[in-house]
C-alpha positions in Angstrom: 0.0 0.0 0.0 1.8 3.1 -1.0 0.5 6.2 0.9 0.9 9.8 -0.4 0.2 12.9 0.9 -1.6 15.6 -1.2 -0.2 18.8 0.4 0.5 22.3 -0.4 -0.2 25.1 2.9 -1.6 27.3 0.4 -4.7 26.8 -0.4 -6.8 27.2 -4.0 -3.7 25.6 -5.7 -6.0 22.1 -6.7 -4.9 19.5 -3.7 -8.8 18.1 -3.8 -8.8 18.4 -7.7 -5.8 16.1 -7.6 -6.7 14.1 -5.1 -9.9 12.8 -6.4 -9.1 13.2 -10.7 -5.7 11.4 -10.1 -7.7 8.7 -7.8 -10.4 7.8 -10.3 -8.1 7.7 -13.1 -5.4 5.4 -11.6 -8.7 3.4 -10.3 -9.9 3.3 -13.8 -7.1 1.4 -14.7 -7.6 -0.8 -12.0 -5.7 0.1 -9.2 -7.5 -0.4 -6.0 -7.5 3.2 -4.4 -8.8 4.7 -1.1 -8.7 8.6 -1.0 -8.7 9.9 2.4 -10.0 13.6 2.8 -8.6 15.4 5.8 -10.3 19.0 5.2 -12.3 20.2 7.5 -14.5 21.6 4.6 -15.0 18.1 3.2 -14.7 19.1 -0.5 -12.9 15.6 -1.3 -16.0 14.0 -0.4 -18.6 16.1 -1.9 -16.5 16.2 -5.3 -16.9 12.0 -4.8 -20.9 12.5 -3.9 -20.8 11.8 -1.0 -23.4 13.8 1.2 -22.9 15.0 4.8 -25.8 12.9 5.9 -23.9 10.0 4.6 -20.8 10.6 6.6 -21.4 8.7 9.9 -17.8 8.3 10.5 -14.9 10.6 9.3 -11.1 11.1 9.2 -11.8 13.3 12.6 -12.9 10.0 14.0 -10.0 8.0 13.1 -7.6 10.9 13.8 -9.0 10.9 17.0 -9.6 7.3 17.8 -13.4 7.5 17.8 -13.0 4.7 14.3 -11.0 2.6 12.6 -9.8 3.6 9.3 -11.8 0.4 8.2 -15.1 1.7 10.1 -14.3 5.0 8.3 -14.4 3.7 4.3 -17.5 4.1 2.7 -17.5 3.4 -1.4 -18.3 5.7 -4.2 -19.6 6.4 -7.5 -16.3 5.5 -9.0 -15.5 1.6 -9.4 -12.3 0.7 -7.2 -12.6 4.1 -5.4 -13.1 4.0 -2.0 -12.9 7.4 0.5 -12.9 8.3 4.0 -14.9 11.2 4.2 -14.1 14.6 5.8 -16.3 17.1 7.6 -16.1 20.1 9.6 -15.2 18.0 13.2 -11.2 18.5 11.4 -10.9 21.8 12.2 -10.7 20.8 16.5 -8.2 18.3 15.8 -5.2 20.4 17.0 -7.2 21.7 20.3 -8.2 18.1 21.7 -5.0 16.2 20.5 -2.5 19.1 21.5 -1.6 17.4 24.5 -1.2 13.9 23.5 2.8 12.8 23.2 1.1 10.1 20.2 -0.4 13.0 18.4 1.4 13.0 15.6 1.3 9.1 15.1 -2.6 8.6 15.2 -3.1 8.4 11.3 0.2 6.3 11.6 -1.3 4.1 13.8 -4.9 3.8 11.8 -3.3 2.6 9.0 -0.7 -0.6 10.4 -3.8 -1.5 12.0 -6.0 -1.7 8.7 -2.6 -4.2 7.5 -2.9 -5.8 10.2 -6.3 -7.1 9.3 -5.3 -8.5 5.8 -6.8 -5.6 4.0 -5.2 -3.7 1.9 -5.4 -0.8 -1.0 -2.6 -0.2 -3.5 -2.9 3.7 -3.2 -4.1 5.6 -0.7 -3.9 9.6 -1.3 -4.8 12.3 1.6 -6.1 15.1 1.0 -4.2 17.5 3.1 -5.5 20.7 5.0 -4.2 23.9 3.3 -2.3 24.8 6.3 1.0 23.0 8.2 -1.5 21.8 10.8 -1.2 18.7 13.4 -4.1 16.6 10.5 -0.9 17.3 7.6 2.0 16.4 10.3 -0.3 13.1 11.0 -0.4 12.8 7.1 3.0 13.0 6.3 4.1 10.9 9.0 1.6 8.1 7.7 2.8 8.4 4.1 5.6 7.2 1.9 5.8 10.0 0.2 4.6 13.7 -1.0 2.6 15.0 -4.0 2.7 18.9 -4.0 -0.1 20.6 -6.2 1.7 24.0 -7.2 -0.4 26.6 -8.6 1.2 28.4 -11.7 0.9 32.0 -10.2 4.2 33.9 -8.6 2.4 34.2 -5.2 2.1 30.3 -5.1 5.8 30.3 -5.2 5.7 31.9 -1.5 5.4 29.4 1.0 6.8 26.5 -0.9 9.9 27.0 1.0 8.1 26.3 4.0 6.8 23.2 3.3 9.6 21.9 1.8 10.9 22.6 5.5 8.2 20.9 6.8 8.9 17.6 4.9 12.7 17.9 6.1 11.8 18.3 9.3 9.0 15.3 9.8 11.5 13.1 7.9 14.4 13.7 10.5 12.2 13.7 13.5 9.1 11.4 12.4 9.1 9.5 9.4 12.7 8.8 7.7 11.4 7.3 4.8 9.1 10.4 3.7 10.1 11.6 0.1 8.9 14.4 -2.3 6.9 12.0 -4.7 6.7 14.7 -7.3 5.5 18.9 -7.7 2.0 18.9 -10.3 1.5 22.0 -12.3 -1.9 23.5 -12.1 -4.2 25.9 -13.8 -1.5 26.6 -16.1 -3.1 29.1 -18.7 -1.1 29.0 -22.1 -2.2 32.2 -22.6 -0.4 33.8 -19.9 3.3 33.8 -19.8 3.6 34.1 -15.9 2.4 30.4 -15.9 5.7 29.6 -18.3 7.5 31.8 -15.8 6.8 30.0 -13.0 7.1 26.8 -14.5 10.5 27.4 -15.6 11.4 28.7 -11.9 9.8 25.2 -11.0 11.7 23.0 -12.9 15.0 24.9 -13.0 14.5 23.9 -8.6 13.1 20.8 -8.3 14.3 19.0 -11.7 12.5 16.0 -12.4 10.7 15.7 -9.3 8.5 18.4 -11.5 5.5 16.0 -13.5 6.2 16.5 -17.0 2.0 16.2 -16.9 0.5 20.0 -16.4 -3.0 20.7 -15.4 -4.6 23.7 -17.7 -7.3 25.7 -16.3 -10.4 24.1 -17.5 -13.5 24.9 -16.4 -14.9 21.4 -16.4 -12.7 20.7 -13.2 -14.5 23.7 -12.1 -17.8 22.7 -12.3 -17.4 18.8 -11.9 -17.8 19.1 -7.5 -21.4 20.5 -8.2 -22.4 17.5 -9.8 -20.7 15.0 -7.3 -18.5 13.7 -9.9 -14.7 13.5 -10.6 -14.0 15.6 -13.7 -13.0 12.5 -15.9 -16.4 10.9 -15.3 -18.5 14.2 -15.3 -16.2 14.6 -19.4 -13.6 12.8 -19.5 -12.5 14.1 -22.9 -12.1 17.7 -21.1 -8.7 19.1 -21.2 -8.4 19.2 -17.4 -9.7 15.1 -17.6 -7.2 14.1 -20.0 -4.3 16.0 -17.9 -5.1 14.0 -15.1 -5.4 11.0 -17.2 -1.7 11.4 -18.6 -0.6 12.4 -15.2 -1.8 8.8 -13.6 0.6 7.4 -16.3 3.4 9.4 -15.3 2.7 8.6 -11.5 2.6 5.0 -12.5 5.6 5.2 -14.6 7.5 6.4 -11.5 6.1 4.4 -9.3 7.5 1.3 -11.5 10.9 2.6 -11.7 11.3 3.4 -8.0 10.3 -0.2 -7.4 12.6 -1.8 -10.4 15.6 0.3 -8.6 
């Protein structure tokens, strides 16, 4: 089960637009996926259709220790998609965990005990809080790796720095084996040269951790949430569908070389 972290502190920059369009088209190949949203606005699940009333148990309750990740998976409209929904309970994780010495083990935790029961998924992706809260600490210390939606705007740019600090610092103290799985491109406008500006500033830093994959500005992604749909099944011949489409290749490409070396 290889766990990544969908993460950025900034918000708007497409971390639930990721999460869910890169989950149904690795599932559409196949892969058994479980997308966990850990936003306290829940936009993860409602982008999956999955209604509040339908949410008995959430990532607050597994965070907390009021569920098992297993009690927490509910299915969706998308064939070998499973998700852990999110609500607005999130947003009092850091109050009630702040003084627990465990508290930034508890997703840790969750998950070696779903192994433990024989049950497994062969991606899971978080959907990360736009903030460097306790809920993204608990994330990246649970996964294997990073994925690190980047907006192409110059403000986007600010921040990065920190989070990039963030990962250094939960790998030395937390989780050893955390990598950067890769930076994604979005809402890159052709029609702007900014987004080539910053994309070049990307690249030129992070080198081929950078997707080759970019996600235009479509407004298909836009509007997909309001139906309860993933992009790719609300048009999956959209621009911003066949992005994601190509960028599941990509992350499956990698993903077979890391393992071959």
């Amino acid at each position: 089960m290889r766990v990544i972290a969908v993460a950025n502190q900034k918000g708007g920059v497409g971390k639930t637009t990721t999460a869910i369009n890169l989950g149904t088209a690795l599932a559409a190949v196949g892969r058994r996926v479980l997308v966990m949203d850990c936003d306290a606005q829940g936009n993860a699940s409602t982008g999956l259709g999955v209604e509040p009333t339908a949410r008995r148990k959430t990532s607050y309750d597994v965070l907390v220790g009021e569920a098992t990740l297993e009690e927490g998976i509910i299915g969706t409209k998308v064939p070998h998609l499973d998700l852990v929904p999110g609500d607005e309970n999130l947003a009092g994780v850091e109050t009630l965990l702040h003084s627990d010495p465990k508290k930034n083990f508890r997703l840790r935790e969750a998950f070696e005990a779903y192994r433990a029961t024989g049950k497994d998924y062969d991606t899971v992706l978080i959907d990360c809080p736009p903030s460097l809260s306790t809920v993204t600490i608990n994330a990246m210390v649970a996964a294997n790796a990073v994925l690190v939606p980047l907006q192409c705007e110059f403000l986007a740019l600010e921040g990065l720095s920190q989070l990039l600090r963030t990962v250094d610092l939960v790998r030395g103290a937390l989780n050893p084996g955390l990598e950067i799985q890769g930076v994604v491109l979005t809402m890159y406008d052709k029609r702007n040269n900014l987004s080539d500006q910053v994309a070049g500033e990307v690249r030129s830093f992070f080198g081929q951790k950078v997707y080759q994959t970019v996600i235009p500005r479509n407004v298909k992604l836009s509007e997909a949430p309001s139906f309860g749909l993933p992009a790719i099944l609300y048009d999956h011949r959209c621009s911003g569908s066949e992005a994601y489409i190509m960028l599941a290749q990509e992350l499956m490409q990698r993903e077979r070389e890391r393992v071959a070396a």
